[in-house]
N, C-alpha and C positions, 0 to 999 in steps of 0.2 A: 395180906390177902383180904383181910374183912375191909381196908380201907376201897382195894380195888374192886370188890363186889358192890359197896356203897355206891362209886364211879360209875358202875356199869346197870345199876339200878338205876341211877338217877338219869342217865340218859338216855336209857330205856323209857323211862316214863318221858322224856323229854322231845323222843324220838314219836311214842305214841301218842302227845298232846298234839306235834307237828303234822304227826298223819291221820289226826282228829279233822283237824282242821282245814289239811289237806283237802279231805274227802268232802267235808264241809264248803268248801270252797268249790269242790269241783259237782257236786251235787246244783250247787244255787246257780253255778255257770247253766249245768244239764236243766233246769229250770225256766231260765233266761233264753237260751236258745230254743226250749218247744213254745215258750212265748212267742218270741220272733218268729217261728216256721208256722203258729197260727196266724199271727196278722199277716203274715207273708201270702199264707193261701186265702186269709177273707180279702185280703187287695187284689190278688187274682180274680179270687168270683168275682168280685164289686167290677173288674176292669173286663171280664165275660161279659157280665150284664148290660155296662157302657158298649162293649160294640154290638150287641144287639139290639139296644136301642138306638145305637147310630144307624142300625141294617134298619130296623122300622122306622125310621125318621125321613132315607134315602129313598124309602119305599114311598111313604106319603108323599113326600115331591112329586116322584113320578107319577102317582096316582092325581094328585092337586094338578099336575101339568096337563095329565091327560083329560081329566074331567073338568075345565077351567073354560070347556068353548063357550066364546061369547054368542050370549042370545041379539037377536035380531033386535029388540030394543036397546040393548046397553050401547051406551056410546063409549069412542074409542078411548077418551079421557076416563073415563070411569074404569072403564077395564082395565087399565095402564095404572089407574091407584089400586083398584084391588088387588092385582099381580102383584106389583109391589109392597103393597101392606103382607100379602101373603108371603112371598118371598125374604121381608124384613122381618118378619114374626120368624119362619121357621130359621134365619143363619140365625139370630138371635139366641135360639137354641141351641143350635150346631153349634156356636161359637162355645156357650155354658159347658155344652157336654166337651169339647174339647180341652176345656179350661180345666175341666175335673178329670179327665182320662189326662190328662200333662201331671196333675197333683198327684193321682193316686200311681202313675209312674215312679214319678219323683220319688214317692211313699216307698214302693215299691223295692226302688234299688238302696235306699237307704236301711230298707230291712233286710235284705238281702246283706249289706257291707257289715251291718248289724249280725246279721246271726252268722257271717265269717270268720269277724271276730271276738264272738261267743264262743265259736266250735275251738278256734286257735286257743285262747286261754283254757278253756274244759282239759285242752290235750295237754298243756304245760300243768295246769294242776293235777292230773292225773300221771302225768309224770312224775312231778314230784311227789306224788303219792307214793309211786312204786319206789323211787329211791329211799324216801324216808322207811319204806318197809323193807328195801333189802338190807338197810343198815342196820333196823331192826334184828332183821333175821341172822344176820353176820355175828 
């Protein structure tokens, strides 16, 4: 009897080292996953803030288009390089910000596949959490 209480000690402690560490485990997943749900939402705002400066970028074209009449002095060659210098300055841009609204997509869904499977491991360690407690309890 006293060998089987020994037995039943020691797996007990054995049981409660497991769901130490269990818990420990699933605590640093719970961790790791509001990491990821913050970078998650500052890529959101950062990819907010890119389409609005895509809206005021769109905006300045059509203002630069509308306000671009040539005066009675410029000649047609001249106005045809500024058009275009304008025109190659602003995709220049568009092109940038499109470059970083693709990355910070990109960013985006890999945080996303990231805190999927954060949230999946937190639920297997806390499963096994609960197991290692019901044996406990048992």
């Amino acid at each position: 009897l006293q060998k089987r209480s020994q037995r039943l000690e020691a797996s007990a402690r054995k049981l409660a080292e497991k769901t130490a560490k269990e818990e420990e485990a699933a605590a640093a997943l719970s961790r790791e996953a509001q990491r990821l749900q913050d970078e998650h939402l500052a890529a959101m705002g950062r990819l907010r803030e890119l389409a609005e400066e895509r809206r005021v970028l769109w905006e300045r074209i059509a203002a630069l288009a509308i306000c671009s009449q040539p005066s009675r002095s410029s000649s047609l060659d001249r106005l045809a390089e500024a058009v275009g210098e304008d025109w190659a300055s602003v995709w220049k841009v568009v092109e940038t910000r499109e470059r970083e609204w693709q990355a910070l997509e990109a960013q985006r869904d890999e945080l996303a596949r990231e805190f999927a499977s954060a949230q999946q491991a937190r639920r297997h360690a806390a499963e096994a959490a609960d197991r290692a407690e019901r044996q406990l309890a048992a």
